[in-house]
PDB file of N, CA, C and O in Angstrom:
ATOM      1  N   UNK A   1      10.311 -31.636   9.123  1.00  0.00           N
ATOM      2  CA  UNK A   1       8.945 -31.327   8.791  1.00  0.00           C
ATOM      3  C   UNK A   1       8.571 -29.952   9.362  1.00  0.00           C
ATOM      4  O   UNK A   1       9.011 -29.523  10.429  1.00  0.00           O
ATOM      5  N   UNK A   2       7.541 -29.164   8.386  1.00  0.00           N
ATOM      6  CA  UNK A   2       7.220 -28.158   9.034  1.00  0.00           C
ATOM      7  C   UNK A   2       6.176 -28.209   9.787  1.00  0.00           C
ATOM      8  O   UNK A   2       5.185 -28.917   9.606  1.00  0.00           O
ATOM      9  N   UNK A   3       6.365 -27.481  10.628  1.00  0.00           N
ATOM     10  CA  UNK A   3       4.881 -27.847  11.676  1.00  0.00           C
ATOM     11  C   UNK A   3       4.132 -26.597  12.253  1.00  0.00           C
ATOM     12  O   UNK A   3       3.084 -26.751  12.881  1.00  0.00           O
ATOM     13  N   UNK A   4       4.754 -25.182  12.005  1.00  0.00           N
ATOM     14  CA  UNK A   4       3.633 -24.235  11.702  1.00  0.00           C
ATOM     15  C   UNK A   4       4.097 -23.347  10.266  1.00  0.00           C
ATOM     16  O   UNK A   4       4.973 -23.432   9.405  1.00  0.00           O
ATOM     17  N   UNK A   5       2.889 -22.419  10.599  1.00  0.00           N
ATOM     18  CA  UNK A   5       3.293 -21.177   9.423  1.00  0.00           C
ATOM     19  C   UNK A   5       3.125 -20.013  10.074  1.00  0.00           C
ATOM     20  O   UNK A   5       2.243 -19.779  10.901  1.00  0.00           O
ATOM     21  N   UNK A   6       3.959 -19.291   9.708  1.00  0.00           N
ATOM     22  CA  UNK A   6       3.654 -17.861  10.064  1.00  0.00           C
ATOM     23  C   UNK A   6       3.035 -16.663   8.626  1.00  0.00           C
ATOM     24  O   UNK A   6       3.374 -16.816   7.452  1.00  0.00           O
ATOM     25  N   UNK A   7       2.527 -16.052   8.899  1.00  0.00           N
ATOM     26  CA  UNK A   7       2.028 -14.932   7.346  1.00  0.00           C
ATOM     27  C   UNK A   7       2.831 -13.304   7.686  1.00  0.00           C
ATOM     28  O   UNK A   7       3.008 -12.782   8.787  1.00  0.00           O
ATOM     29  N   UNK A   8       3.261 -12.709   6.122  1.00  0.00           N
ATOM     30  CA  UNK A   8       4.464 -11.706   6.451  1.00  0.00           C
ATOM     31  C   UNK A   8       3.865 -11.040   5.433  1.00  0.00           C
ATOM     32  O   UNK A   8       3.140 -11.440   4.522  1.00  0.00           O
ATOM     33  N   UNK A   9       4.380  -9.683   5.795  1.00  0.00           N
ATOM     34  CA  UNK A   9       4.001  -8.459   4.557  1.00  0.00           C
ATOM     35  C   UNK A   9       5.379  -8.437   4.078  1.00  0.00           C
ATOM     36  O   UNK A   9       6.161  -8.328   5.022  1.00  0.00           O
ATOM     37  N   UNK A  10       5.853  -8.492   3.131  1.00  0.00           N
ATOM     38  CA  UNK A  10       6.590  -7.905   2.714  1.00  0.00           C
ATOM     39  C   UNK A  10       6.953  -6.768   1.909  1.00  0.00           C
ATOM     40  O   UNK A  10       8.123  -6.388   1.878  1.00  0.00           O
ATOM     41  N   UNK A  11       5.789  -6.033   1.073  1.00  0.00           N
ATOM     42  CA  UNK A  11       6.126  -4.614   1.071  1.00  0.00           C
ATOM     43  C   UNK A  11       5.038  -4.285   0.549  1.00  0.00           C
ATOM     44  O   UNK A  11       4.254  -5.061   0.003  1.00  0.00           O
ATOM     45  N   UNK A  12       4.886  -2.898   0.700  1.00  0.00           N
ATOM     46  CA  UNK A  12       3.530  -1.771   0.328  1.00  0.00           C
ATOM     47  C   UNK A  12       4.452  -0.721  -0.716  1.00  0.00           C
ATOM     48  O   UNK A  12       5.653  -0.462  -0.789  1.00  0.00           O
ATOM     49  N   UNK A  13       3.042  -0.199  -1.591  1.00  0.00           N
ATOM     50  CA  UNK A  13       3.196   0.780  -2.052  1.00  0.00           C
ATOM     51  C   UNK A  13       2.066   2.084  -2.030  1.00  0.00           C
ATOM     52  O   UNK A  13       0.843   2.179  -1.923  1.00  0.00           O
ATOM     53  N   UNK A  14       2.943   2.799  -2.158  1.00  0.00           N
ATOM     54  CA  UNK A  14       2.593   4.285  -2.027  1.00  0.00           C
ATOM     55  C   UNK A  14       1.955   4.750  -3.237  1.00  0.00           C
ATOM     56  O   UNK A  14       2.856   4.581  -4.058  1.00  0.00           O
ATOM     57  N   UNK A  15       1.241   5.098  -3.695  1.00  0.00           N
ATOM     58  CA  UNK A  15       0.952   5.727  -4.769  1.00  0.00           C
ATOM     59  C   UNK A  15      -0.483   7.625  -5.114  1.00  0.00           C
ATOM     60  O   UNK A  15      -1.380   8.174  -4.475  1.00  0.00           O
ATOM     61  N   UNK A  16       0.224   7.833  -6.478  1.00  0.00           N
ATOM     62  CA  UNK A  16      -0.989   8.785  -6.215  1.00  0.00           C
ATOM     63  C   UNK A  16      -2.613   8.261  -6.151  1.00  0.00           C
ATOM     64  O   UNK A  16      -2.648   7.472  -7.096  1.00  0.00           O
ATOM     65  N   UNK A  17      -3.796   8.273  -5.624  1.00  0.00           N
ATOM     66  CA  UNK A  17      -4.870   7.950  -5.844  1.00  0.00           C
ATOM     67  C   UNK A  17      -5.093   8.109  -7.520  1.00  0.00           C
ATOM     68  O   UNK A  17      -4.803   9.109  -8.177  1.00  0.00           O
ATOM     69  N   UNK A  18      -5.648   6.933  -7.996  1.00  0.00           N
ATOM     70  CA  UNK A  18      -6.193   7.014  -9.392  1.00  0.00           C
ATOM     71  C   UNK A  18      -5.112   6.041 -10.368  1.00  0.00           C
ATOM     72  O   UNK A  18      -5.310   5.150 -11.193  1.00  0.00           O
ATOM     73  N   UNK A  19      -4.090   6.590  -9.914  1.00  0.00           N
ATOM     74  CA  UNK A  19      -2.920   5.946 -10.975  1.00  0.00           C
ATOM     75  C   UNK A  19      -2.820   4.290 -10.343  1.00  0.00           C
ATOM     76  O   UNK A  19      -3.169   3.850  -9.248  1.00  0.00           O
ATOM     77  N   UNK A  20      -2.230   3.649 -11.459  1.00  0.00           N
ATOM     78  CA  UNK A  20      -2.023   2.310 -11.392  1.00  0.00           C
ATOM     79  C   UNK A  20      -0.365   2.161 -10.408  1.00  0.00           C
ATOM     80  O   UNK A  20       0.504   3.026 -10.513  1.00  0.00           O
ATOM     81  N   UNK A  21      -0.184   0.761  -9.391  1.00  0.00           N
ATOM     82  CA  UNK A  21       0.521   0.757  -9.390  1.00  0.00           C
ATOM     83  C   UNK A  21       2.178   0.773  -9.928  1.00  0.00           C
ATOM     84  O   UNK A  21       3.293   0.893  -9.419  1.00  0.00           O
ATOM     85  N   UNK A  22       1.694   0.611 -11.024  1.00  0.00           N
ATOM     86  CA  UNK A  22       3.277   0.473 -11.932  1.00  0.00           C
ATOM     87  C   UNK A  22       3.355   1.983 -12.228  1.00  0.00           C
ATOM     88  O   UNK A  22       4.281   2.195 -13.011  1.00  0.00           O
ATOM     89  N   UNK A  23       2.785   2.961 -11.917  1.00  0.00           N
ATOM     90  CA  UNK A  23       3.140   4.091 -12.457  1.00  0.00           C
ATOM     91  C   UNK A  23       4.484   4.901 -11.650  1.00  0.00           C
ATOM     92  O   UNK A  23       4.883   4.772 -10.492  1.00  0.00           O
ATOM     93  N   UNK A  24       5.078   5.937 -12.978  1.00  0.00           N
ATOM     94  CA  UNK A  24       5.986   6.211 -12.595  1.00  0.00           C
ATOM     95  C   UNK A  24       6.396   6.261 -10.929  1.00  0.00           C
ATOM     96  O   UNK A  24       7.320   5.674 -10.367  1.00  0.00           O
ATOM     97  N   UNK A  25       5.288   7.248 -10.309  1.00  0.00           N
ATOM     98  CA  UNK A  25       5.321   8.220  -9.069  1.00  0.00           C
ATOM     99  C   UNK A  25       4.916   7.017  -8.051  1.00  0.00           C
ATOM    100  O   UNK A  25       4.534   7.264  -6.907  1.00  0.00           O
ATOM    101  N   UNK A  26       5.014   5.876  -8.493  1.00  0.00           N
ATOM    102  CA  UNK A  26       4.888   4.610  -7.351  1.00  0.00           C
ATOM    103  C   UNK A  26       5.794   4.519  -6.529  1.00  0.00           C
ATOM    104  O   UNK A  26       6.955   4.734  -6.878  1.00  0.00           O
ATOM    105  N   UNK A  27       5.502   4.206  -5.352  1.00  0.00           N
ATOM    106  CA  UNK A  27       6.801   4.262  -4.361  1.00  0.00           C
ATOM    107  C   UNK A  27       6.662   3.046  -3.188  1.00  0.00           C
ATOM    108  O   UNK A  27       5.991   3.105  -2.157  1.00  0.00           O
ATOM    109  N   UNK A  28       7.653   1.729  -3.748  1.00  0.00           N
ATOM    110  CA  UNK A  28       7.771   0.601  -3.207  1.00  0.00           C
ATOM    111  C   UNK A  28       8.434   0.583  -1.950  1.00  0.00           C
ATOM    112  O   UNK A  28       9.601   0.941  -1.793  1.00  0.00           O
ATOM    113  N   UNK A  29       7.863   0.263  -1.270  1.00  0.00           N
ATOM    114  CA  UNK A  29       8.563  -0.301   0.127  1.00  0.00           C
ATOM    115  C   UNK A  29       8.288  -1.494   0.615  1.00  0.00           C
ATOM    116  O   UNK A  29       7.309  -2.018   1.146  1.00  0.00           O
ATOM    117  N   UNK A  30       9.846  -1.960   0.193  1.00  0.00           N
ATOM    118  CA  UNK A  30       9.866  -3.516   1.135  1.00  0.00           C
ATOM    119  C   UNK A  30      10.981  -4.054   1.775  1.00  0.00           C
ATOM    120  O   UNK A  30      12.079  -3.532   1.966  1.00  0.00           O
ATOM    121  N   UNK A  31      10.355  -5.740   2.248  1.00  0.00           N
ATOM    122  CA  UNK A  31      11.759  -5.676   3.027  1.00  0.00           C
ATOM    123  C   UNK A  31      12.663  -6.584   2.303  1.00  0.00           C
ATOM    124  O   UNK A  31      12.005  -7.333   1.581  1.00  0.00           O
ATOM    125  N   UNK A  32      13.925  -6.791   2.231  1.00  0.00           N
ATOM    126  CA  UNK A  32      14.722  -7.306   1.497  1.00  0.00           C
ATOM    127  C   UNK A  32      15.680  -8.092   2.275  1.00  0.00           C
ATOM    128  O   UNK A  32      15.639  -7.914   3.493  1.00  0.00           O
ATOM    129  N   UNK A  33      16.550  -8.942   1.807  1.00  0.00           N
ATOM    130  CA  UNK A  33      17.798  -9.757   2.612  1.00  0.00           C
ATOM    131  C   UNK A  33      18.682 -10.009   1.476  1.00  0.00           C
ATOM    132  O   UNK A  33      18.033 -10.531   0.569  1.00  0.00           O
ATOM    133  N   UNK A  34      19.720  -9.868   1.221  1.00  0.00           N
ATOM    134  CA  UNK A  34      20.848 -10.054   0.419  1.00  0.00           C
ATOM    135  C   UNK A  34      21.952 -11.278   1.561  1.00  0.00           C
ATOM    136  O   UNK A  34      23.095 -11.734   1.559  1.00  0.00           O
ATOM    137  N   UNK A  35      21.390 -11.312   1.938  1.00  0.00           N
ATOM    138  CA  UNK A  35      22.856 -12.547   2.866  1.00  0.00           C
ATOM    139  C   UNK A  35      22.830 -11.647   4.267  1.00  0.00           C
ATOM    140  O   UNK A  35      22.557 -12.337   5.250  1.00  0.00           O
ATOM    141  N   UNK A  36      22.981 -10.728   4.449  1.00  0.00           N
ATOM    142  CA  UNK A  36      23.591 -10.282   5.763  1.00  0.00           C
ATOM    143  C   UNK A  36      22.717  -9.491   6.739  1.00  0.00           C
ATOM    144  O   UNK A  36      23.165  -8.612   7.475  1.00  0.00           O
ATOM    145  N   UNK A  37      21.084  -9.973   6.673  1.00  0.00           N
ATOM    146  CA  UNK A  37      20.265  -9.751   7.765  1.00  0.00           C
ATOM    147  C   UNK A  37      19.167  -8.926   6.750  1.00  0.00           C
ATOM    148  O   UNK A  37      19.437  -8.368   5.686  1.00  0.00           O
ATOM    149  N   UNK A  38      17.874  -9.030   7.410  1.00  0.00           N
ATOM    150  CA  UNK A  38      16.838  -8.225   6.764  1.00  0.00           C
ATOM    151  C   UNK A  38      17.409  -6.515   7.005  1.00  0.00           C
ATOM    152  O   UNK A  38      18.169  -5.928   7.775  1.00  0.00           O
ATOM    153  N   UNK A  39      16.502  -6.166   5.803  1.00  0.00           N
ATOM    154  CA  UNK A  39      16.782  -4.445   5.777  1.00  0.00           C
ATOM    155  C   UNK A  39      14.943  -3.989   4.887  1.00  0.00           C
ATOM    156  O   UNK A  39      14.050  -4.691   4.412  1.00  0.00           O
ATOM    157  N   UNK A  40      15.111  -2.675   5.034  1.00  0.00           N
ATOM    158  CA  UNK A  40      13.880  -1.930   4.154  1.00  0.00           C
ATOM    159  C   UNK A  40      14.331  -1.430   2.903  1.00  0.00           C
ATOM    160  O   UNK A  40      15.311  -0.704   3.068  1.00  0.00           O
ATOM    161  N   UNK A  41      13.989  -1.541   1.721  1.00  0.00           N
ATOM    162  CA  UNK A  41      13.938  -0.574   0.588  1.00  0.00           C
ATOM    163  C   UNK A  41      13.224  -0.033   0.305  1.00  0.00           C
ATOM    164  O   UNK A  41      12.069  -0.313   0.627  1.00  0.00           O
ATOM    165  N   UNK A  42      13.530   1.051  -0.462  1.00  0.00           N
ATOM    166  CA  UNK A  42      12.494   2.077  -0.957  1.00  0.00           C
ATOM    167  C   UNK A  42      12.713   2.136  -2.751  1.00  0.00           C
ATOM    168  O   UNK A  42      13.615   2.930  -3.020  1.00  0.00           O
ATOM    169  N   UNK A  43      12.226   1.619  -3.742  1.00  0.00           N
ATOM    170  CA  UNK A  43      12.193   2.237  -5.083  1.00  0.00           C
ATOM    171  C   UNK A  43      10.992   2.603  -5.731  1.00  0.00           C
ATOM    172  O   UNK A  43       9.810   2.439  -5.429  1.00  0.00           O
ATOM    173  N   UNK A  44      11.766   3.327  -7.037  1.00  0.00           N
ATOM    174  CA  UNK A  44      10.289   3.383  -7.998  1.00  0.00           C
ATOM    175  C   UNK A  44      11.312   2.768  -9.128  1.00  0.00           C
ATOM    176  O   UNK A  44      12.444   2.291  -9.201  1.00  0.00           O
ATOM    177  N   UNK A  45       9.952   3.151 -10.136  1.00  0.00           N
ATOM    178  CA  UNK A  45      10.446   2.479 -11.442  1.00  0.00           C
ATOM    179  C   UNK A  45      10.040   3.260 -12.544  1.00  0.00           C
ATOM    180  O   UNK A  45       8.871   3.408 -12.900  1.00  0.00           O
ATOM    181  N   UNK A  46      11.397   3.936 -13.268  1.00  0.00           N
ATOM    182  CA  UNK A  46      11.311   5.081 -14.185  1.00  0.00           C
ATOM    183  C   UNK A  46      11.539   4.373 -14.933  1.00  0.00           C
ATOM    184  O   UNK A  46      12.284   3.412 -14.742  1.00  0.00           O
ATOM    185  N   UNK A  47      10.743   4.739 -16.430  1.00  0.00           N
ATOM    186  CA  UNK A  47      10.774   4.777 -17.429  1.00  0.00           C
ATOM    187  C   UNK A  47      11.989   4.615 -18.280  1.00  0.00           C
ATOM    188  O   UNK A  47      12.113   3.779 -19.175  1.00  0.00           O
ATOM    189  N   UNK A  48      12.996   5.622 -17.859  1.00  0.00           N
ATOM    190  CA  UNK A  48      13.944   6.032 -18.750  1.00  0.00           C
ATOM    191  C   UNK A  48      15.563   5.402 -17.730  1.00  0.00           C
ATOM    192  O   UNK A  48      16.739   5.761 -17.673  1.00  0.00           O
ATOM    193  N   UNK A  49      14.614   4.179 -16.996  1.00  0.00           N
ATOM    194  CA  UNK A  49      15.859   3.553 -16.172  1.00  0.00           C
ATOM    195  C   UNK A  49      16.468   4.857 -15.063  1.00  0.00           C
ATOM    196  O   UNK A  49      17.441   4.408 -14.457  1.00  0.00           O
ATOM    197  N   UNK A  50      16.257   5.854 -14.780  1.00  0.00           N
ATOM    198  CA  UNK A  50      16.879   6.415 -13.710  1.00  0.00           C
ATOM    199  C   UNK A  50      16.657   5.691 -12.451  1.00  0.00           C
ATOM    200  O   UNK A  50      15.632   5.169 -12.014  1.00  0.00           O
ATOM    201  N   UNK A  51      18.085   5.794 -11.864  1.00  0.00           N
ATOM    202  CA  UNK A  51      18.031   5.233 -10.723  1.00  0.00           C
ATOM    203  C   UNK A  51      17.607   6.510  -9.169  1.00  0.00           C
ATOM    204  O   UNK A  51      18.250   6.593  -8.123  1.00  0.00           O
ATOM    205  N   UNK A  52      16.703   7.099  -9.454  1.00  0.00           N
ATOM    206  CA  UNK A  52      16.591   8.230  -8.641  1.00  0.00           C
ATOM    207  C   UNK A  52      14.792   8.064  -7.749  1.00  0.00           C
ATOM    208  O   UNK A  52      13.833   7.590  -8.359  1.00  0.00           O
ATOM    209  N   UNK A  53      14.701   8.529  -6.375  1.00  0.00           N
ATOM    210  CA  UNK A  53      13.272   8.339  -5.635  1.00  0.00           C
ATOM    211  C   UNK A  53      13.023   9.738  -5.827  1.00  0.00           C
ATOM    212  O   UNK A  53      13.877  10.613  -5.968  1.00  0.00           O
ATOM    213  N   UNK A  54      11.474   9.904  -5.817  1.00  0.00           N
ATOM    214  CA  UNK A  54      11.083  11.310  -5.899  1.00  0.00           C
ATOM    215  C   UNK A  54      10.428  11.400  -4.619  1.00  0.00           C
ATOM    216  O   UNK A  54       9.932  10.291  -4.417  1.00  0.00           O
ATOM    217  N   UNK A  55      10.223  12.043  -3.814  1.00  0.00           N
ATOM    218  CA  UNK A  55       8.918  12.305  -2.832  1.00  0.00           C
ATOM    219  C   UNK A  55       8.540  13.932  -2.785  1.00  0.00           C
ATOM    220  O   UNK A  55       9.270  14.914  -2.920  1.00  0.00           O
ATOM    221  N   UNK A  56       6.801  13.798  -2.485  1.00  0.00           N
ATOM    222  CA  UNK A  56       6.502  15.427  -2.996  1.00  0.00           C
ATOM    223  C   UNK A  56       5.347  14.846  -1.064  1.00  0.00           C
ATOM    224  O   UNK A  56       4.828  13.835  -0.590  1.00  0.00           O
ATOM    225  N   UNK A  57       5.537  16.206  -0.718  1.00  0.00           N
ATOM    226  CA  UNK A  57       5.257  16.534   0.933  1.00  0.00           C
ATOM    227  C   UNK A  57       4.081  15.837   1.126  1.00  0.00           C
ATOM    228  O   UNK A  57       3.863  15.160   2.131  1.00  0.00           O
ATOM    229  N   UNK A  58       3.189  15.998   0.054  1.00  0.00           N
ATOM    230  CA  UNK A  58       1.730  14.993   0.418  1.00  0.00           C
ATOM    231  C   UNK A  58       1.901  13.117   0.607  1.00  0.00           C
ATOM    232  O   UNK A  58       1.049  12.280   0.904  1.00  0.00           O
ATOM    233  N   UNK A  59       3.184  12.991   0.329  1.00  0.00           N
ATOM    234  CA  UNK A  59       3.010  11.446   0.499  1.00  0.00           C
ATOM    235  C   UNK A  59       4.034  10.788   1.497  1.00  0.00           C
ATOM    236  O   UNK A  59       4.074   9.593   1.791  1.00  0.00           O
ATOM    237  N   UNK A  60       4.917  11.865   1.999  1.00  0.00           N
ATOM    238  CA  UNK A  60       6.030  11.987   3.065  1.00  0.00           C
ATOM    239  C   UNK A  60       5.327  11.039   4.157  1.00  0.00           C
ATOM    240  O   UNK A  60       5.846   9.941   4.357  1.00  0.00           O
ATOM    241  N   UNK A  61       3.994  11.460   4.986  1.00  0.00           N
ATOM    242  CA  UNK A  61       3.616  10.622   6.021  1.00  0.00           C
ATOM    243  C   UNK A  61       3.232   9.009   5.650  1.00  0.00           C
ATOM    244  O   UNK A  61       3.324   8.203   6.577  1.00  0.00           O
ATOM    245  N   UNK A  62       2.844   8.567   4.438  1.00  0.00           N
ATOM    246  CA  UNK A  62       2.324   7.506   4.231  1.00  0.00           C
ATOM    247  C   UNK A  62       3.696   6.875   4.306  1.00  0.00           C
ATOM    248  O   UNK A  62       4.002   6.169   5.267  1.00  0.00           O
ATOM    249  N   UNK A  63       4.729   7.177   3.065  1.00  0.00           N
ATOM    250  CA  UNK A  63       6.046   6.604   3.449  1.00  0.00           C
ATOM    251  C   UNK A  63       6.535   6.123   4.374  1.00  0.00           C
ATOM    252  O   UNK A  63       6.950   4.972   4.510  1.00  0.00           O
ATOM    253  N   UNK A  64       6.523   7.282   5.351  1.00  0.00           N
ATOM    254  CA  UNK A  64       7.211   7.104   6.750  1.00  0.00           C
ATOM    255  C   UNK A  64       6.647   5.557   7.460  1.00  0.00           C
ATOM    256  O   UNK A  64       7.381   4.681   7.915  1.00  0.00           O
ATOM    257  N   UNK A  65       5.159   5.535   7.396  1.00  0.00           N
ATOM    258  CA  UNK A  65       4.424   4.622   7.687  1.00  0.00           C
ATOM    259  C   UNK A  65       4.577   3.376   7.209  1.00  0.00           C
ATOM    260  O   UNK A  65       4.396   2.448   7.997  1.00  0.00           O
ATOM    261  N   UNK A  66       4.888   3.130   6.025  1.00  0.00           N
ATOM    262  CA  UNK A  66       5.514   2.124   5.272  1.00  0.00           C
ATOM    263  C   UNK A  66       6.373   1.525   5.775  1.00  0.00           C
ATOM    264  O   UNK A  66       6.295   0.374   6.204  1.00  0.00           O
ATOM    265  N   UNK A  67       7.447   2.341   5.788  1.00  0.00           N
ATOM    266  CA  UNK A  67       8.869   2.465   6.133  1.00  0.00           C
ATOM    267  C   UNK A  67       8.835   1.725   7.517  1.00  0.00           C
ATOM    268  O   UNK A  67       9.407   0.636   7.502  1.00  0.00           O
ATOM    269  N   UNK A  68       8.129   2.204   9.022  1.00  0.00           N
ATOM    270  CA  UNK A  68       7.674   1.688  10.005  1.00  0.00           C
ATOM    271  C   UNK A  68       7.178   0.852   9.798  1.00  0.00           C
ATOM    272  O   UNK A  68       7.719   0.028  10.536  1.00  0.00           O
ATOM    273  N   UNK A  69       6.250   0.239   9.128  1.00  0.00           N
ATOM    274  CA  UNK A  69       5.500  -1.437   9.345  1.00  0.00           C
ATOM    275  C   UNK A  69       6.751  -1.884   8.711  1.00  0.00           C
ATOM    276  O   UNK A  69       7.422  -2.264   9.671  1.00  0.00           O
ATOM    277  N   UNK A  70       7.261  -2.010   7.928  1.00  0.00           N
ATOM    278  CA  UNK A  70       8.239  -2.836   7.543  1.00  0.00           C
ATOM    279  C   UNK A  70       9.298  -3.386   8.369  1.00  0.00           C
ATOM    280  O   UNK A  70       9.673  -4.559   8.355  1.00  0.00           O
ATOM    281  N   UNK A  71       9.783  -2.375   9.144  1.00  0.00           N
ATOM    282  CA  UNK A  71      10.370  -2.196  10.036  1.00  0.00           C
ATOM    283  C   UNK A  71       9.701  -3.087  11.546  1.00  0.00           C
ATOM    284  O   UNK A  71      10.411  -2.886  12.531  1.00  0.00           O
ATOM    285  N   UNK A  72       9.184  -3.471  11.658  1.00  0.00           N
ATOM    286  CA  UNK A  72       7.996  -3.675  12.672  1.00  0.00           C
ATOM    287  C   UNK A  72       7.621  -5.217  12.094  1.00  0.00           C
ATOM    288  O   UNK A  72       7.176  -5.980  12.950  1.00  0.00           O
ATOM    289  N   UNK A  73       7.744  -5.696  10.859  1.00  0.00           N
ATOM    290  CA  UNK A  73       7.363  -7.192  10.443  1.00  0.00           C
ATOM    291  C   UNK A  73       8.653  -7.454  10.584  1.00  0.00           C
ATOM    292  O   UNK A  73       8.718  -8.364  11.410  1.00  0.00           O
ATOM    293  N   UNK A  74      10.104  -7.048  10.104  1.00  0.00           N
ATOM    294  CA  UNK A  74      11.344  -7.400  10.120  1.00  0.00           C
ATOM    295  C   UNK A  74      11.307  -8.066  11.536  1.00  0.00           C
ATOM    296  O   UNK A  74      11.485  -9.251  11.815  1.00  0.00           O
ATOM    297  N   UNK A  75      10.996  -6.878  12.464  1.00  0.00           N
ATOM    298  CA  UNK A  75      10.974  -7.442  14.321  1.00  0.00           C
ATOM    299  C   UNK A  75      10.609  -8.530  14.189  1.00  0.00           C
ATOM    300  O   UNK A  75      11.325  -9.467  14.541  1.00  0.00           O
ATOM    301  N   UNK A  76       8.942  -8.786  13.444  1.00  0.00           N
ATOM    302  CA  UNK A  76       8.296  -9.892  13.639  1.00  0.00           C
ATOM    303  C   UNK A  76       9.317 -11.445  13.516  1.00  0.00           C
ATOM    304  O   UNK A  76       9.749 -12.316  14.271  1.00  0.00           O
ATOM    305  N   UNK A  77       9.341 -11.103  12.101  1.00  0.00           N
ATOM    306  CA  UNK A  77      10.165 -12.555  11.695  1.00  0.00           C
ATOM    307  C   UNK A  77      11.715 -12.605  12.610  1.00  0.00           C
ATOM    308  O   UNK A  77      12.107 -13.667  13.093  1.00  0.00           O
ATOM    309  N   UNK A  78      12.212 -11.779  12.701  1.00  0.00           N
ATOM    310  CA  UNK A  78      13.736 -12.204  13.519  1.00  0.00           C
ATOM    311  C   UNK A  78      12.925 -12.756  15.026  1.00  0.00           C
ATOM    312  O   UNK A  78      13.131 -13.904  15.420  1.00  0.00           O
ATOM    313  N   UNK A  79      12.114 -11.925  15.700  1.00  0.00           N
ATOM    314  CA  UNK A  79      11.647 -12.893  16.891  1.00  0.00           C
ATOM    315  C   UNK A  79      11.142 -14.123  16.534  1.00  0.00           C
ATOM    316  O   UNK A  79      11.145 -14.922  17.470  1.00  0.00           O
ATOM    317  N   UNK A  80      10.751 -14.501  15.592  1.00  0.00           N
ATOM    318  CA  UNK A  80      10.223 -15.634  15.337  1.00  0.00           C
ATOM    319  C   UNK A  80      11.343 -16.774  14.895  1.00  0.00           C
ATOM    320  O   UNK A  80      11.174 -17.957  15.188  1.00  0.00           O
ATOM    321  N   UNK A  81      12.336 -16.373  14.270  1.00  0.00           N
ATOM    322  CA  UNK A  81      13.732 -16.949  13.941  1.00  0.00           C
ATOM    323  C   UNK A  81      14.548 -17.845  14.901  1.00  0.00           C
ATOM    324  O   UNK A  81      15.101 -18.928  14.710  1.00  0.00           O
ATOM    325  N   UNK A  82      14.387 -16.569  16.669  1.00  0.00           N
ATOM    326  CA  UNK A  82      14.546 -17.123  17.835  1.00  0.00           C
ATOM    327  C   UNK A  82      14.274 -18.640  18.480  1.00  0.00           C
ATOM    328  O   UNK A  82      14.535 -18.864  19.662  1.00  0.00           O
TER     329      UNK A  82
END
C-alpha cells in the first residue's frame, strides 16, 4: 500500500514570449529515465523532423535555469528513493 505522495516537475519550457508552446523555437527541458538512472533533456520540435537545438543569447540564462531545477528535482526524487 501506498502511504504517502510526493509532487515532481518534470520539465519546463523555454519559449519566445507571445508564441505558443509547440512552436518551432520551443525549448523542452526535462527529466527522463531510460533504465539506467534519471538524466535531463533538452529538445525542440521542427517541423521538417530535424533533429537539431537552436539557442540565440537571449534565452541562454533561462535554459541554464531549467537545466538546474531539473537537475535539483532529479536530487529530489533519488533522496526520496533512499
Amino acid at each position: 500500500m501506498i502511504e504517502k505522495y510526493s509532487l515532481h516537475t518534470n520539465s519546463l519550457i523555454v519559449k519566445p514570449a507571445g508564441l505558443p508552446i509547440y512552436c518551432e523555437e520551443a525549448t523542452t527541458v526535462s527529466i527522463d529515465d531510460e533504465g539506467g538512472g534519471l538524466f535531463v533533456e533538452l529538445s525542440q520540435h521542427h517541423a521538417d523532423g530535424r533533429g537539431l537545438i537552436t539557442v540565440v543569447y537571449e534565452e541562454w540564462p533561462l535554459i541554464v535555469a531549467a537545466v538546474n531545477a531539473m537537475f535539483e528535482e532529479i536530487a529530489k526524487i533519488e533522496a526520496e528513493d533512499k
